[in-house]
KEMARTOR-418523 format. One record per atom (N, C-alpha, C): residue number from 1; chain; residue in one letter; x, y, z; atom name. Coordinates in nm, 2 decimals, padded with zeros to 4 digits. Layout:
N
<pt NUM A a <X Y Z> CA>
...
END
This chain:
124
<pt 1 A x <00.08 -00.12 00.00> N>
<pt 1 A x <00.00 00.00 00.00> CA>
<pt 1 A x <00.09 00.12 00.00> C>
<pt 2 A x <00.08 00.23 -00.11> N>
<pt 2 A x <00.12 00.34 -00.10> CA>
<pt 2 A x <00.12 00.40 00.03> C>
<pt 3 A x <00.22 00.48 00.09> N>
<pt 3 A x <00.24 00.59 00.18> CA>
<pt 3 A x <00.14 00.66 00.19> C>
<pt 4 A x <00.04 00.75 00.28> N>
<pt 4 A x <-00.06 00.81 00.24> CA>
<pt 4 A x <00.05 00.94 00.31> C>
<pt 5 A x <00.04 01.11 00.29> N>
<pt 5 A x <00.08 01.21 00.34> CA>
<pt 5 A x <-00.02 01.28 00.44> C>
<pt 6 A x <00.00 01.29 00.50> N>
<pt 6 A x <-00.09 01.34 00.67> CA>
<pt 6 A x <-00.12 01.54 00.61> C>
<pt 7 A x <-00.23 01.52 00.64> N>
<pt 7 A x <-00.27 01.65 00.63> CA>
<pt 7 A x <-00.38 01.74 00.71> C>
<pt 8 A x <-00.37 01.83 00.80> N>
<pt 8 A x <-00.46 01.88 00.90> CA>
<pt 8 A x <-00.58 01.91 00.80> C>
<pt 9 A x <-00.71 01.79 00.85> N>
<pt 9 A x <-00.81 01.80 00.73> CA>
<pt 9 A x <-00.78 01.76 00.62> C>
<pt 10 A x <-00.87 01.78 00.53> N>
<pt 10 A x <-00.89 01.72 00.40> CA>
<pt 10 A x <-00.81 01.85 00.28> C>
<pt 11 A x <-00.74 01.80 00.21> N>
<pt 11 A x <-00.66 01.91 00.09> CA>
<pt 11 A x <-00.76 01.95 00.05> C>
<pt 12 A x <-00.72 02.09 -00.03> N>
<pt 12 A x <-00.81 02.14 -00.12> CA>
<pt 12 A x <-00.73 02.15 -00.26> C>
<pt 13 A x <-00.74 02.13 -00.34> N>
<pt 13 A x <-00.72 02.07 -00.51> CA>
<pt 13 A x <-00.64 02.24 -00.55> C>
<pt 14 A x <-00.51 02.26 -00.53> N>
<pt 14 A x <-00.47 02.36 -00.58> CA>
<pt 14 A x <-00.43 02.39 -00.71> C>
<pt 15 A x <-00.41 02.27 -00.81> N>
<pt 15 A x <-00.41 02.26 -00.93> CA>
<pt 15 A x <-00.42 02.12 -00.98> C>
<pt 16 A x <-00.49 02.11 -01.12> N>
<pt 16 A x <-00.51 02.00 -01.20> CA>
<pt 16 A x <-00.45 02.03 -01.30> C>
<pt 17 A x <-00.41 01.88 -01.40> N>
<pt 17 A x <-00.40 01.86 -01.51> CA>
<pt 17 A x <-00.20 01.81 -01.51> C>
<pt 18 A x <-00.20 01.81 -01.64> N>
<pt 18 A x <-00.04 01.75 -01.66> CA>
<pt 18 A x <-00.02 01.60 -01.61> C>
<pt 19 A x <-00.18 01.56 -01.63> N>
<pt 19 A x <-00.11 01.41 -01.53> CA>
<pt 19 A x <-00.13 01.35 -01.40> C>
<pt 20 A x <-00.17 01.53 -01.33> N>
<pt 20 A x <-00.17 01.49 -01.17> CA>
<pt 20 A x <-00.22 01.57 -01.12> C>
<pt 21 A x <-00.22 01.58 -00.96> N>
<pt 21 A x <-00.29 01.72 -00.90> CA>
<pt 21 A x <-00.20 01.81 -00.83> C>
<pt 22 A x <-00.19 01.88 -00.78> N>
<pt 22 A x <-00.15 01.95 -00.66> CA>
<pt 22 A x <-00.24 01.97 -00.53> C>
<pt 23 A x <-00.19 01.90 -00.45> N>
<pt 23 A x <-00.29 01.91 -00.31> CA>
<pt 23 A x <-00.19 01.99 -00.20> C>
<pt 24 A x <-00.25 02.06 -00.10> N>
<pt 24 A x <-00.19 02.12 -00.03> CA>
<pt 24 A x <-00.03 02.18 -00.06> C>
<pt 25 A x <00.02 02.18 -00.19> N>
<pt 25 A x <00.12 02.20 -00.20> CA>
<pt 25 A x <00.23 02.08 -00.24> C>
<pt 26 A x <00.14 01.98 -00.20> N>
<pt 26 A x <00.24 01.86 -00.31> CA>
<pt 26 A x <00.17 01.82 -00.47> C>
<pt 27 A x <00.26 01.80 -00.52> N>
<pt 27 A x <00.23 01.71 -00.65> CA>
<pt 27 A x <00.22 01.54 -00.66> C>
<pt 28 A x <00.13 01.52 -00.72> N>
<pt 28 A x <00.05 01.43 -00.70> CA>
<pt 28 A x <00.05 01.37 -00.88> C>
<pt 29 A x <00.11 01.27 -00.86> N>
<pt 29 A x <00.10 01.22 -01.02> CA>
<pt 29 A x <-00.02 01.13 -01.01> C>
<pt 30 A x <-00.12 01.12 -01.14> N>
<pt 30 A x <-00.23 00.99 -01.14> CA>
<pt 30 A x <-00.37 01.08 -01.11> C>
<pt 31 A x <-00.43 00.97 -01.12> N>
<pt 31 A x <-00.61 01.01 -01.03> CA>
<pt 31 A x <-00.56 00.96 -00.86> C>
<pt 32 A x <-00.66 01.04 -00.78> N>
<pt 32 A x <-00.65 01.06 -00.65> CA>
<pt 32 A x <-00.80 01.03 -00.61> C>
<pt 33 A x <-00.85 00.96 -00.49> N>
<pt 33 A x <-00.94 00.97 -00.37> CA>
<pt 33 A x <-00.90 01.06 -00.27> C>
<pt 34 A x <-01.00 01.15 -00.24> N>
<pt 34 A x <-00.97 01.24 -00.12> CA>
<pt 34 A x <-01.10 01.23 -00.04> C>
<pt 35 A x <-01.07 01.11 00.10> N>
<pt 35 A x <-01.19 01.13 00.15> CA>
<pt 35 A x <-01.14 01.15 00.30> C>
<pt 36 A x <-01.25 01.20 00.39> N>
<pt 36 A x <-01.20 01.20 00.56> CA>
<pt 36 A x <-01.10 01.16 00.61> C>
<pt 37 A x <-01.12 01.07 00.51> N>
<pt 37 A x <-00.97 00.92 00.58> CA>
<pt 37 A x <-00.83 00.96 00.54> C>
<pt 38 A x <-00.85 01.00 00.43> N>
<pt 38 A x <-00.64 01.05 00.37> CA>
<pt 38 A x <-00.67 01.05 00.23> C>
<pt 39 A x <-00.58 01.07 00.14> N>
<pt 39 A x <-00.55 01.10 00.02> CA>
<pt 39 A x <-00.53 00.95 -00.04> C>
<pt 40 A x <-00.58 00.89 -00.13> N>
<pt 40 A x <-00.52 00.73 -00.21> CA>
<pt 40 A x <-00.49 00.77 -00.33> C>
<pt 41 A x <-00.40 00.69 -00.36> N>
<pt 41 A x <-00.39 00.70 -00.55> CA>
<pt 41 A x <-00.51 00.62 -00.57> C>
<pt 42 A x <-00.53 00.64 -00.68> N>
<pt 42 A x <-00.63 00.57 -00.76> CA>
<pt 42 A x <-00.58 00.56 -00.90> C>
<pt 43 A x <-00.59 00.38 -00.94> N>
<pt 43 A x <-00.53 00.36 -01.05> CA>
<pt 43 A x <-00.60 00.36 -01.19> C>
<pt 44 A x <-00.68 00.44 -01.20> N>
<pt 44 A x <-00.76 00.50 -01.30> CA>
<pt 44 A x <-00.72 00.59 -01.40> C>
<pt 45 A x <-00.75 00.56 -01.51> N>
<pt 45 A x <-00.67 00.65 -01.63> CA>
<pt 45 A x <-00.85 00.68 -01.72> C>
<pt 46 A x <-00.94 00.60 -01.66> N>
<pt 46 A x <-01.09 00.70 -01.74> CA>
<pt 46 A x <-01.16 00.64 -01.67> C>
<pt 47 A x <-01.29 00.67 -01.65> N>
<pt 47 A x <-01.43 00.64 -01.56> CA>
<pt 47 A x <-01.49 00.55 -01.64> C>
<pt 48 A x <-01.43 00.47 -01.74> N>
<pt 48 A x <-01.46 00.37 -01.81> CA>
<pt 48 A x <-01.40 00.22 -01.66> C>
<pt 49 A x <-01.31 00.27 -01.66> N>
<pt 49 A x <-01.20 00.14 -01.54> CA>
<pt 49 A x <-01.26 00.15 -01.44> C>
<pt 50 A x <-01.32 00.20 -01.40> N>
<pt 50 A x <-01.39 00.24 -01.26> CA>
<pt 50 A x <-01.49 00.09 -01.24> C>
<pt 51 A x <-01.43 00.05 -01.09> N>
<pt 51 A x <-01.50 -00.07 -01.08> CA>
<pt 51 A x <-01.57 -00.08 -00.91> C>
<pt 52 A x <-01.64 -00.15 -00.87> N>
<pt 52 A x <-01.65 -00.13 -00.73> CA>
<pt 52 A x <-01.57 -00.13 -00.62> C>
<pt 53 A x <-01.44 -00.24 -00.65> N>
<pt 53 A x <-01.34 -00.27 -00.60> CA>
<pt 53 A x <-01.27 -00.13 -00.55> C>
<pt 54 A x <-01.23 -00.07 -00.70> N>
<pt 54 A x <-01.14 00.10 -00.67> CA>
<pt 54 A x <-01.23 00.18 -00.60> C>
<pt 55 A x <-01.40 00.16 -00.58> N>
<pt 55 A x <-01.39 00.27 -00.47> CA>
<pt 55 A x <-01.38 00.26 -00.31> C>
<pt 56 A x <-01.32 00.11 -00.30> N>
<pt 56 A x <-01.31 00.07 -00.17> CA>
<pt 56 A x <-01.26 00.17 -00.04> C>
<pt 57 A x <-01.18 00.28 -00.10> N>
<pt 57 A x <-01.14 00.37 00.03> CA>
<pt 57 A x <-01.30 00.47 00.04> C>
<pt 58 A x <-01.33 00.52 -00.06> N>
<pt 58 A x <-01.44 00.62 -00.03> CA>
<pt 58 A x <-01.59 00.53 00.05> C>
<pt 59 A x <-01.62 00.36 -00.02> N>
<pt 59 A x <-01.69 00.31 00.07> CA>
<pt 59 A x <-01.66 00.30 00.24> C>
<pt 60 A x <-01.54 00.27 00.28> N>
<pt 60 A x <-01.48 00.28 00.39> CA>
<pt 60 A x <-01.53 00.39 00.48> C>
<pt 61 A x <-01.53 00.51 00.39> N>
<pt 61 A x <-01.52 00.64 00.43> CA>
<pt 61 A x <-01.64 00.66 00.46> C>
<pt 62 A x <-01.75 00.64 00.41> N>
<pt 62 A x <-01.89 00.65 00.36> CA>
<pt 62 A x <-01.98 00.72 00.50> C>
<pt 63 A x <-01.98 00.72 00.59> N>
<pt 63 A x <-02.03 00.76 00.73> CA>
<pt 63 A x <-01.94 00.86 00.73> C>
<pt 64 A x <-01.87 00.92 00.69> N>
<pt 64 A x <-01.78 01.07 00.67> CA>
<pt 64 A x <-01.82 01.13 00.60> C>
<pt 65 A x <-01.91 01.14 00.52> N>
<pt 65 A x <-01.95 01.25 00.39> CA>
<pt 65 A x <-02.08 01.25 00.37> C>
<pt 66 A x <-02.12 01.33 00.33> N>
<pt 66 A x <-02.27 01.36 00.25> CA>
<pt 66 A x <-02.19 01.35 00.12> C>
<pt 67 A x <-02.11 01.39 00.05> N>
<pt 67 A x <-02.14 01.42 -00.06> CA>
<pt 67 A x <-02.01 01.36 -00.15> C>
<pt 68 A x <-02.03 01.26 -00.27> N>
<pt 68 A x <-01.91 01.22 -00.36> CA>
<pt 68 A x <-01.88 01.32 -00.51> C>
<pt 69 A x <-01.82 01.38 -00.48> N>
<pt 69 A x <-01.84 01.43 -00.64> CA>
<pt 69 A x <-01.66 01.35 -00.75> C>
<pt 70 A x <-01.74 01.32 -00.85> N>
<pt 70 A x <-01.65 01.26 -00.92> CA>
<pt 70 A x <-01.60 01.29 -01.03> C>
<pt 71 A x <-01.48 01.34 -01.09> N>
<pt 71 A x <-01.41 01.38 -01.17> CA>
<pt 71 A x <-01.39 01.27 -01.27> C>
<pt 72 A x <-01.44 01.31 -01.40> N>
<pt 72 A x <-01.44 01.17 -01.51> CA>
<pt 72 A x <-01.34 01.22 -01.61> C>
<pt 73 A x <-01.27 01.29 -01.58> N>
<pt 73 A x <-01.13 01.32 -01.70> CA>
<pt 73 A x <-01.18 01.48 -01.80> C>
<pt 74 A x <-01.14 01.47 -01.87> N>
<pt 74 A x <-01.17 01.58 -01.97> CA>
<pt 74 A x <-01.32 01.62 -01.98> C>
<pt 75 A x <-01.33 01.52 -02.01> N>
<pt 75 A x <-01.50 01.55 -02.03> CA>
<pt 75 A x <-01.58 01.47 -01.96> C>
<pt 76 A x <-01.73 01.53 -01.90> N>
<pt 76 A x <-01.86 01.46 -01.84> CA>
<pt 76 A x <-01.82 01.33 -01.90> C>
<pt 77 A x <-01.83 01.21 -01.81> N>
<pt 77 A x <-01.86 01.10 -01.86> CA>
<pt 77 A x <-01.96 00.97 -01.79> C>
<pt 78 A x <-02.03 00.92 -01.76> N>
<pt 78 A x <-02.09 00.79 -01.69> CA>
<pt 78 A x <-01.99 00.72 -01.64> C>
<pt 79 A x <-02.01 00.69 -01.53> N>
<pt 79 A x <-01.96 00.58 -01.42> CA>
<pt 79 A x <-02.03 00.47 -01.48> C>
<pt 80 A x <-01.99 00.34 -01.49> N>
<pt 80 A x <-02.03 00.20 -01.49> CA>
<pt 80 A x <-02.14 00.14 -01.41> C>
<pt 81 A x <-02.25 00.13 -01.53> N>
<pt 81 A x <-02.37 00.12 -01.44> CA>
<pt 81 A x <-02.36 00.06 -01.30> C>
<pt 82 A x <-02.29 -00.07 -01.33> N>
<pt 82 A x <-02.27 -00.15 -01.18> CA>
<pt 82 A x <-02.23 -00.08 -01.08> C>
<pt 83 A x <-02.15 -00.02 -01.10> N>
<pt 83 A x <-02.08 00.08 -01.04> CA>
<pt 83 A x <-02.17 00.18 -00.93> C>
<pt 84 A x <-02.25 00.23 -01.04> N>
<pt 84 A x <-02.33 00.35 -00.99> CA>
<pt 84 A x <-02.46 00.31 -00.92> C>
<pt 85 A x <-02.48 00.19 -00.93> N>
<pt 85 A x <-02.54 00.11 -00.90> CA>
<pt 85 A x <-02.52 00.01 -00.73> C>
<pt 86 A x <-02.40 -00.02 -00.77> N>
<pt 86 A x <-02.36 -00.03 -00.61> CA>
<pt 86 A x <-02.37 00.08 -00.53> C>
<pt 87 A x <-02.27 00.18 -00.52> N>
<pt 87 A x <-02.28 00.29 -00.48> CA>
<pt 87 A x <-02.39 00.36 -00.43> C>
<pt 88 A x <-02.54 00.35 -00.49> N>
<pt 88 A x <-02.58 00.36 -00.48> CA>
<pt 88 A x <-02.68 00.29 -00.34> C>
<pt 89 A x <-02.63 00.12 -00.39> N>
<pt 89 A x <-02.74 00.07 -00.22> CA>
<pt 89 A x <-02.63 00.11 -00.14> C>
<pt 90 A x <-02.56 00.14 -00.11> N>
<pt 90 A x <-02.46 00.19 00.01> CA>
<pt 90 A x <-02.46 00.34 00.00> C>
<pt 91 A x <-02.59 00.39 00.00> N>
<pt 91 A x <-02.65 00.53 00.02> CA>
<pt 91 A x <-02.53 00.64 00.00> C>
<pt 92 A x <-02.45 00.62 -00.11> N>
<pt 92 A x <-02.35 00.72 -00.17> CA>
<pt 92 A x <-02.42 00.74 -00.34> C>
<pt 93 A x <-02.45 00.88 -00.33> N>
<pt 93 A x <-02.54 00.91 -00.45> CA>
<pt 93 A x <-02.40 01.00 -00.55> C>
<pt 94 A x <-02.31 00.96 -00.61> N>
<pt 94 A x <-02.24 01.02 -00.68> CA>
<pt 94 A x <-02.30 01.16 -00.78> C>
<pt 95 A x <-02.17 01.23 -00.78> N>
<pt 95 A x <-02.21 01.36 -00.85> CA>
<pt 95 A x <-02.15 01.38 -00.95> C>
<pt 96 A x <-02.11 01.32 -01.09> N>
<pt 96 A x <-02.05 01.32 -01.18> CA>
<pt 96 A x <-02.03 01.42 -01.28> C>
<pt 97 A x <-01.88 01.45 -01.33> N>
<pt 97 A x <-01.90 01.58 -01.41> CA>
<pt 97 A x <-01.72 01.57 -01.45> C>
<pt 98 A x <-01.72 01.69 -01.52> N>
<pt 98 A x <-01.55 01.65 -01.60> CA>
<pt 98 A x <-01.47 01.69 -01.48> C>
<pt 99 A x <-01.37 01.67 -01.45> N>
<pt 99 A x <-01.26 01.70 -01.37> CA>
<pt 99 A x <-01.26 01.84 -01.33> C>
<pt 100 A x <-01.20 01.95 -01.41> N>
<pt 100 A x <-01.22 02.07 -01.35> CA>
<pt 100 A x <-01.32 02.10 -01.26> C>
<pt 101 A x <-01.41 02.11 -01.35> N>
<pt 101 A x <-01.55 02.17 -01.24> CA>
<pt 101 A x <-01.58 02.05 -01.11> C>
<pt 102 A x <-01.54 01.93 -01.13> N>
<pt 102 A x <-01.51 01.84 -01.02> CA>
<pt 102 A x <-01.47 01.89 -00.89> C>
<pt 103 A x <-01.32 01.93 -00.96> N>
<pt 103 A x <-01.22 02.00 -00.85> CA>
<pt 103 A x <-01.27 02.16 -00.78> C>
<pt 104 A x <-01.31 02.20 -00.84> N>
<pt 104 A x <-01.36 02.34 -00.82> CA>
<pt 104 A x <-01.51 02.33 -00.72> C>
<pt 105 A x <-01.59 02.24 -00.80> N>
<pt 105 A x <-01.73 02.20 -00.69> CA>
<pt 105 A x <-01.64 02.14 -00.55> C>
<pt 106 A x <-01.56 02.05 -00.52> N>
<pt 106 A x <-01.52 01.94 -00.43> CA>
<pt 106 A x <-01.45 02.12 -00.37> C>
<pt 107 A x <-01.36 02.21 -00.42> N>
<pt 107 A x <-01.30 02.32 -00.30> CA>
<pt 107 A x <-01.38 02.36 -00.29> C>
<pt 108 A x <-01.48 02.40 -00.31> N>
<pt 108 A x <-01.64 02.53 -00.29> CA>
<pt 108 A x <-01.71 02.45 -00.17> C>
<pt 109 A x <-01.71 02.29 -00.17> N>
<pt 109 A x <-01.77 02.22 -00.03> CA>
<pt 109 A x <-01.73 02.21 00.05> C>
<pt 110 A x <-01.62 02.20 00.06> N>
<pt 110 A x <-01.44 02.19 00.13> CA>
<pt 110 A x <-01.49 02.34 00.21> C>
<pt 111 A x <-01.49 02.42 00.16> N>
<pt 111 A x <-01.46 02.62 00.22> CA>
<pt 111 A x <-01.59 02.60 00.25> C>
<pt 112 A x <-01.71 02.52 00.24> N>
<pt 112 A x <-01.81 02.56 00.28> CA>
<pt 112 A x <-01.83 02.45 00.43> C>
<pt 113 A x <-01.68 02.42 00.45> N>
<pt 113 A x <-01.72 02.30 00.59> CA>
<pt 113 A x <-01.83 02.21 00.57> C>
<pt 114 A x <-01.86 02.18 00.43> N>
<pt 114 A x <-01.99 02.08 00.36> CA>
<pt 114 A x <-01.86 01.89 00.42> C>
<pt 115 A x <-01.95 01.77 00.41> N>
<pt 115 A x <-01.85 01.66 00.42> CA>
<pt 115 A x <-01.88 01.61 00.30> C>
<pt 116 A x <-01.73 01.61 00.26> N>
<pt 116 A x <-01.71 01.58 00.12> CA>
<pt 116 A x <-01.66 01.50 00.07> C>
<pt 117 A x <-01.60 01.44 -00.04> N>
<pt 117 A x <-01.53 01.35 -00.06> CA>
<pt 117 A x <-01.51 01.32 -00.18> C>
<pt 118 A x <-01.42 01.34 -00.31> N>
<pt 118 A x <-01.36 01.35 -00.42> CA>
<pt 118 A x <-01.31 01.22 -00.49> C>
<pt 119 A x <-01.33 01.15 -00.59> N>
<pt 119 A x <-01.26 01.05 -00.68> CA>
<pt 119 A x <-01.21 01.12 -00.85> C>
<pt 120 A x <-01.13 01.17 -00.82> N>
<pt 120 A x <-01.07 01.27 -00.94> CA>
<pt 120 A x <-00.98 01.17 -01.02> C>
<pt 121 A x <-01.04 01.16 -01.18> N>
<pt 121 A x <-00.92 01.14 -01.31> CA>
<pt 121 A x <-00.84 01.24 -01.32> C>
<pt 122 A x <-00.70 01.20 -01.34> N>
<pt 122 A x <-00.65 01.29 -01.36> CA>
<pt 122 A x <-00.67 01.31 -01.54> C>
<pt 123 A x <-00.60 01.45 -01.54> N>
<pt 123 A x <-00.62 01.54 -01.69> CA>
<pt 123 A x <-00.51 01.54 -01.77> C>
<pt 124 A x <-00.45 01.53 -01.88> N>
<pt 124 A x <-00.35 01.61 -01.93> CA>
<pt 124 A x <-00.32 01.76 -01.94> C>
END
């Protein structure tokens, strides 16, 4: 298991794209989960790969958040019905939309002390 980096609270998404993110001031290569619990890579390269298995940290988390918003790469894309589908009976109602406005809705809930919880593709 990856190292996770300790951060007072949950990062706020200081930049996307190129590959990766910047959270709190690190760079972050890949897609990222950001939930109550800590930061995970996530080995997703499009919301096509997305399977129940990969959202095993945000399930975990799931009594920590009202709200998932999910970042599908470049563009709006559908999660895998099963997918959205599980998530669903485990009363996590995802919020899907392209990455930027992902990242930008997930800081706007973050500053609004809303409980949140992010599955971001990364961008070029």
């Amino acid at each position: 298991m990856a190292t996770r980096p300790r951060f007072d609270g949950q990062p706020y998404v200081d930049a996307y794209g190129e590959g990766g993110f910047r959270l709190a001031g690190q760079r972050f290569e890949g897609s990222v989960l950001i939930t109550p619990r800590g930061l995970f890579p996530w080995p997703l390269r499009s919301i096509e790969e997305a399977s129940v298995a990969s959202f095993a940290p945000v399930l975990d988390a799931s009594s920590e958040f009202d709200f998932l918003i999910v970042g599908s790469g470049g563009e709006t894309a559908f999660l895998p019905a099963a997918v959205r589908r599980y998530l669903e009976s485990n009363t996590i109602f995802p919020d899907v939309m392209a990455t930027g406005p992902a990242c930008r809705t997930y800081n706007l809930m973050l500053s609004e002390n809303r409980r949140v919880a992010a599955a971001l593709i990364a961008v070029a």
